[in-house]
C-alpha positions in Angstrom: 0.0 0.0 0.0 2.7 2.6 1.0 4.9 1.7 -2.4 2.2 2.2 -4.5 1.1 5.5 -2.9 4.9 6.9 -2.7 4.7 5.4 -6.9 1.9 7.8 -7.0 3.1 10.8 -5.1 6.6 10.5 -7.4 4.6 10.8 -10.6 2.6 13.6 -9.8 6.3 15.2 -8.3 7.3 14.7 -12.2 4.0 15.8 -13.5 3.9 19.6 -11.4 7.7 19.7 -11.9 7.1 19.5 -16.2 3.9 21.7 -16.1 4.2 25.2 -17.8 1.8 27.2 -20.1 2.7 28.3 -23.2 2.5 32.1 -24.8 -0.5 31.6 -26.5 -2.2 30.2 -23.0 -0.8 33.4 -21.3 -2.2 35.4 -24.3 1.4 36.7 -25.5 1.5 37.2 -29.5 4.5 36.8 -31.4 4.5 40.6 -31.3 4.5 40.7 -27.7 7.1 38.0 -27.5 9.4 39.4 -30.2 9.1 42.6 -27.8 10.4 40.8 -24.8 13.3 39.8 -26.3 14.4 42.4 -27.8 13.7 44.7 -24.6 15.5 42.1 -22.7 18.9 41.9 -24.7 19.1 46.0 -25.0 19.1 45.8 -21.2 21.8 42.8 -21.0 23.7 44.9 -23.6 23.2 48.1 -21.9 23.8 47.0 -18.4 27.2 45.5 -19.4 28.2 49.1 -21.0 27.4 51.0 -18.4 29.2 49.0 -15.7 32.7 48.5 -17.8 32.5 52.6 -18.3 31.8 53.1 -14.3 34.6 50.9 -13.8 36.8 53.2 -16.3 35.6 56.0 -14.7 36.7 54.7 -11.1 39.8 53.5 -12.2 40.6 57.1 -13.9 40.0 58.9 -10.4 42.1 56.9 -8.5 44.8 57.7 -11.3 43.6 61.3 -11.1 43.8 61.5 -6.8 47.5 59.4 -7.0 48.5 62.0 -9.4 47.3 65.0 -7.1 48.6 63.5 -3.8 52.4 63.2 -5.7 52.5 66.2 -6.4 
């Protein structure tokens, strides 16, 4: 009795772990979709720009206050 419920309560484990809805469930068009992505990769891109500039721009004003305190 207890192997076949834990046989039971393993399958429906596998069944909620595989469940998902897909974008025309959720009412997403390709549109919509197409959107996303694109929206989501100009952020990627732009996030990584701005942080290697900051970085520059930290590493220059150390230079600049090493430059100011030798002299």
């Amino acid at each position: 009795m207890q192997l076949s419920l834990l046989k039971v309560s393993v399958h429906l484990m596998k069944a909620h772990f595989f469940f998902a809805l897909t974008a025309n469930e959720m009412g997403l068009s390709p549109i919509i979709l197409i959107l996303i992505v694109v929206s989501s990769i100009v952020f990627i891109v732009g996030f990584a720009k701005s942080s290697r500039e900051n970085e520059y721009k930290k590493l220059m004003d150390s230079f600049i206050e090493r430059k100011e305190e030798s002299d």
